[in-house]
N, C-alpha and C positions, 0 to 999 in steps of 0.2 A: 667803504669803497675798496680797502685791499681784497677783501675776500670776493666781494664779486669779480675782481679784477681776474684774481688767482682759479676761480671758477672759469672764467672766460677764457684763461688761457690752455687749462686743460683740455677744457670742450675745443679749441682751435678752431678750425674752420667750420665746423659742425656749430660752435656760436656764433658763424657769421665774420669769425676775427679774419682779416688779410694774415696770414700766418708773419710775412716780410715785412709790412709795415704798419702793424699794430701790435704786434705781438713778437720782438726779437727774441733771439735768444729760447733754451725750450720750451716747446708748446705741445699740446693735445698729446698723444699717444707717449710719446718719448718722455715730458714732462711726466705724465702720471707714473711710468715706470720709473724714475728717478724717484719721485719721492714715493712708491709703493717698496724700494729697493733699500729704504731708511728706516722703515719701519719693522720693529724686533718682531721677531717670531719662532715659533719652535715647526718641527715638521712633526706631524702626526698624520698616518694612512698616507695616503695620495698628496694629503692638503697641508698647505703653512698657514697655519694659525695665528693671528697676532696678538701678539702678550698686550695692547691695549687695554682698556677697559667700557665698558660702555657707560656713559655718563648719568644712566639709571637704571634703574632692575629692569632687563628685559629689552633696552632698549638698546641703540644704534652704537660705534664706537665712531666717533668723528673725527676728523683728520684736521690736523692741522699744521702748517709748513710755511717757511721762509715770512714768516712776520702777520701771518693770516691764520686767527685763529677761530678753529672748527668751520673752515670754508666746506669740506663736505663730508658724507658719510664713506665707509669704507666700500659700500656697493657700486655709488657713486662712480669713484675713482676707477674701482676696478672693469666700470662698465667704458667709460672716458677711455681709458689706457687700449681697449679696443676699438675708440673709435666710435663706438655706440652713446645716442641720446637716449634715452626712455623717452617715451612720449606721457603724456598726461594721462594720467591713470593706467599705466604701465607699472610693475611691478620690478625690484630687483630680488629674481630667483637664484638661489643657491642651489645648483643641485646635486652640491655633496650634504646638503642640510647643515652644513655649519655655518653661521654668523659671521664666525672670526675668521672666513678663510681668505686665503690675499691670493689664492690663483686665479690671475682672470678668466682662463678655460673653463672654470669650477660655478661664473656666474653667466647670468643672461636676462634680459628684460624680455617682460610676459605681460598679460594680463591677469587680475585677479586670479579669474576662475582656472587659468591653466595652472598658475602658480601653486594656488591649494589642492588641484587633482593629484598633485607630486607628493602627498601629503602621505603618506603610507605606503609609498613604494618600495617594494620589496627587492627592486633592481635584478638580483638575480638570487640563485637557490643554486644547492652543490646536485650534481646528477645524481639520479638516484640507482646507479651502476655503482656497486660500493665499490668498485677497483678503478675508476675513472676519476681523474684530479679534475675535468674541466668541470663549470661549471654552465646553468641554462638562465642566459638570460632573459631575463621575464618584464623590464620596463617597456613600455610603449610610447612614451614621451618623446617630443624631438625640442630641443636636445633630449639624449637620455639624462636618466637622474644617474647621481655618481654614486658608487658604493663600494669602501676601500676592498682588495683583496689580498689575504697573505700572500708571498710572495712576487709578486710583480712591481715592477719600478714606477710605472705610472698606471693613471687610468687608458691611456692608449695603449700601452703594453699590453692590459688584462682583456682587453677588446680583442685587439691583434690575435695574443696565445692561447687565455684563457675559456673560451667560449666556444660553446657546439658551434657549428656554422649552419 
């Protein structure tokens, strides 16, 4: 019962809860970033990675918090904390391609099929002006897929500076 409880309250009103009077105290968005704000991590490229582990080769790392344990996945949470459900047979896409990443900007729910088109994306390529730093972005996806670049602070940074227009 804790853990669907603890699910319910992240999802907040999107599960239906009266935020006020079934759910005191933090819920849906804020909830998720408190406890996504608990969780260890290292920054690598653009993305924070969480030093969790996945509970099998290959597979999800699960979260678990305030007396609820493995109430959900890391996509999960990071999809909640923005307020988003997936729907049923919806996907949670990463589209920096990393598993471990805890930036919510960094995930989004899809379906299958758009999910794996991202699947060899090559995001962007350096100009082929050898005195030119920008470089040409080449993803098509909406959202685009992420792909770290040296130099820049974020991925809205490299969008902003780094790119032909």
């Amino acid at each position: 019962m804790k853990v669907q409880r603890l699910r319910d309250r992240c999802m907040g009103a999107a599960a239906g809860l009266d935020p006020v009077e079934k759910c005191p105290g933090l819920h849906g968005p804020a909830l998720c970033h408190e406890i996504l704000r608990g969780l260890d991590y290292e920054n690598v490229g653009f993305c924070r990675l969480s030093k969790n582990k996945p509970t099998k080769e290959n597979g999800y790392v699960q979260v678990s918090w305030g007396g609820a344990n493995k109430f959900c996945v890391i996509e999960e949470l990071l999809l909640w904390s923005q307020g988003v459900i997936k729907d049923s047979g919806e996907h949670c896409s990463h589209l920096c391609c990393r598993p471990l990443c805890l930036v919510p900007a960094h995930i989004c729910a899809e379906g299958a099929q758009e999910n794996n088109l991202r699947k060899g994306c090559r995001v962007w390529v350096d100009c082929p002006h050898g005195d030119c730093s920008k470089k040409i972005l080449l993803c098509e996806h909406e959202p685009r897929c992420i792909k770290f670049c040296e130099g820049f602070e974020s991925w809205e940074d490299f969008l902003q500076n780094g790119i032909h227009k």
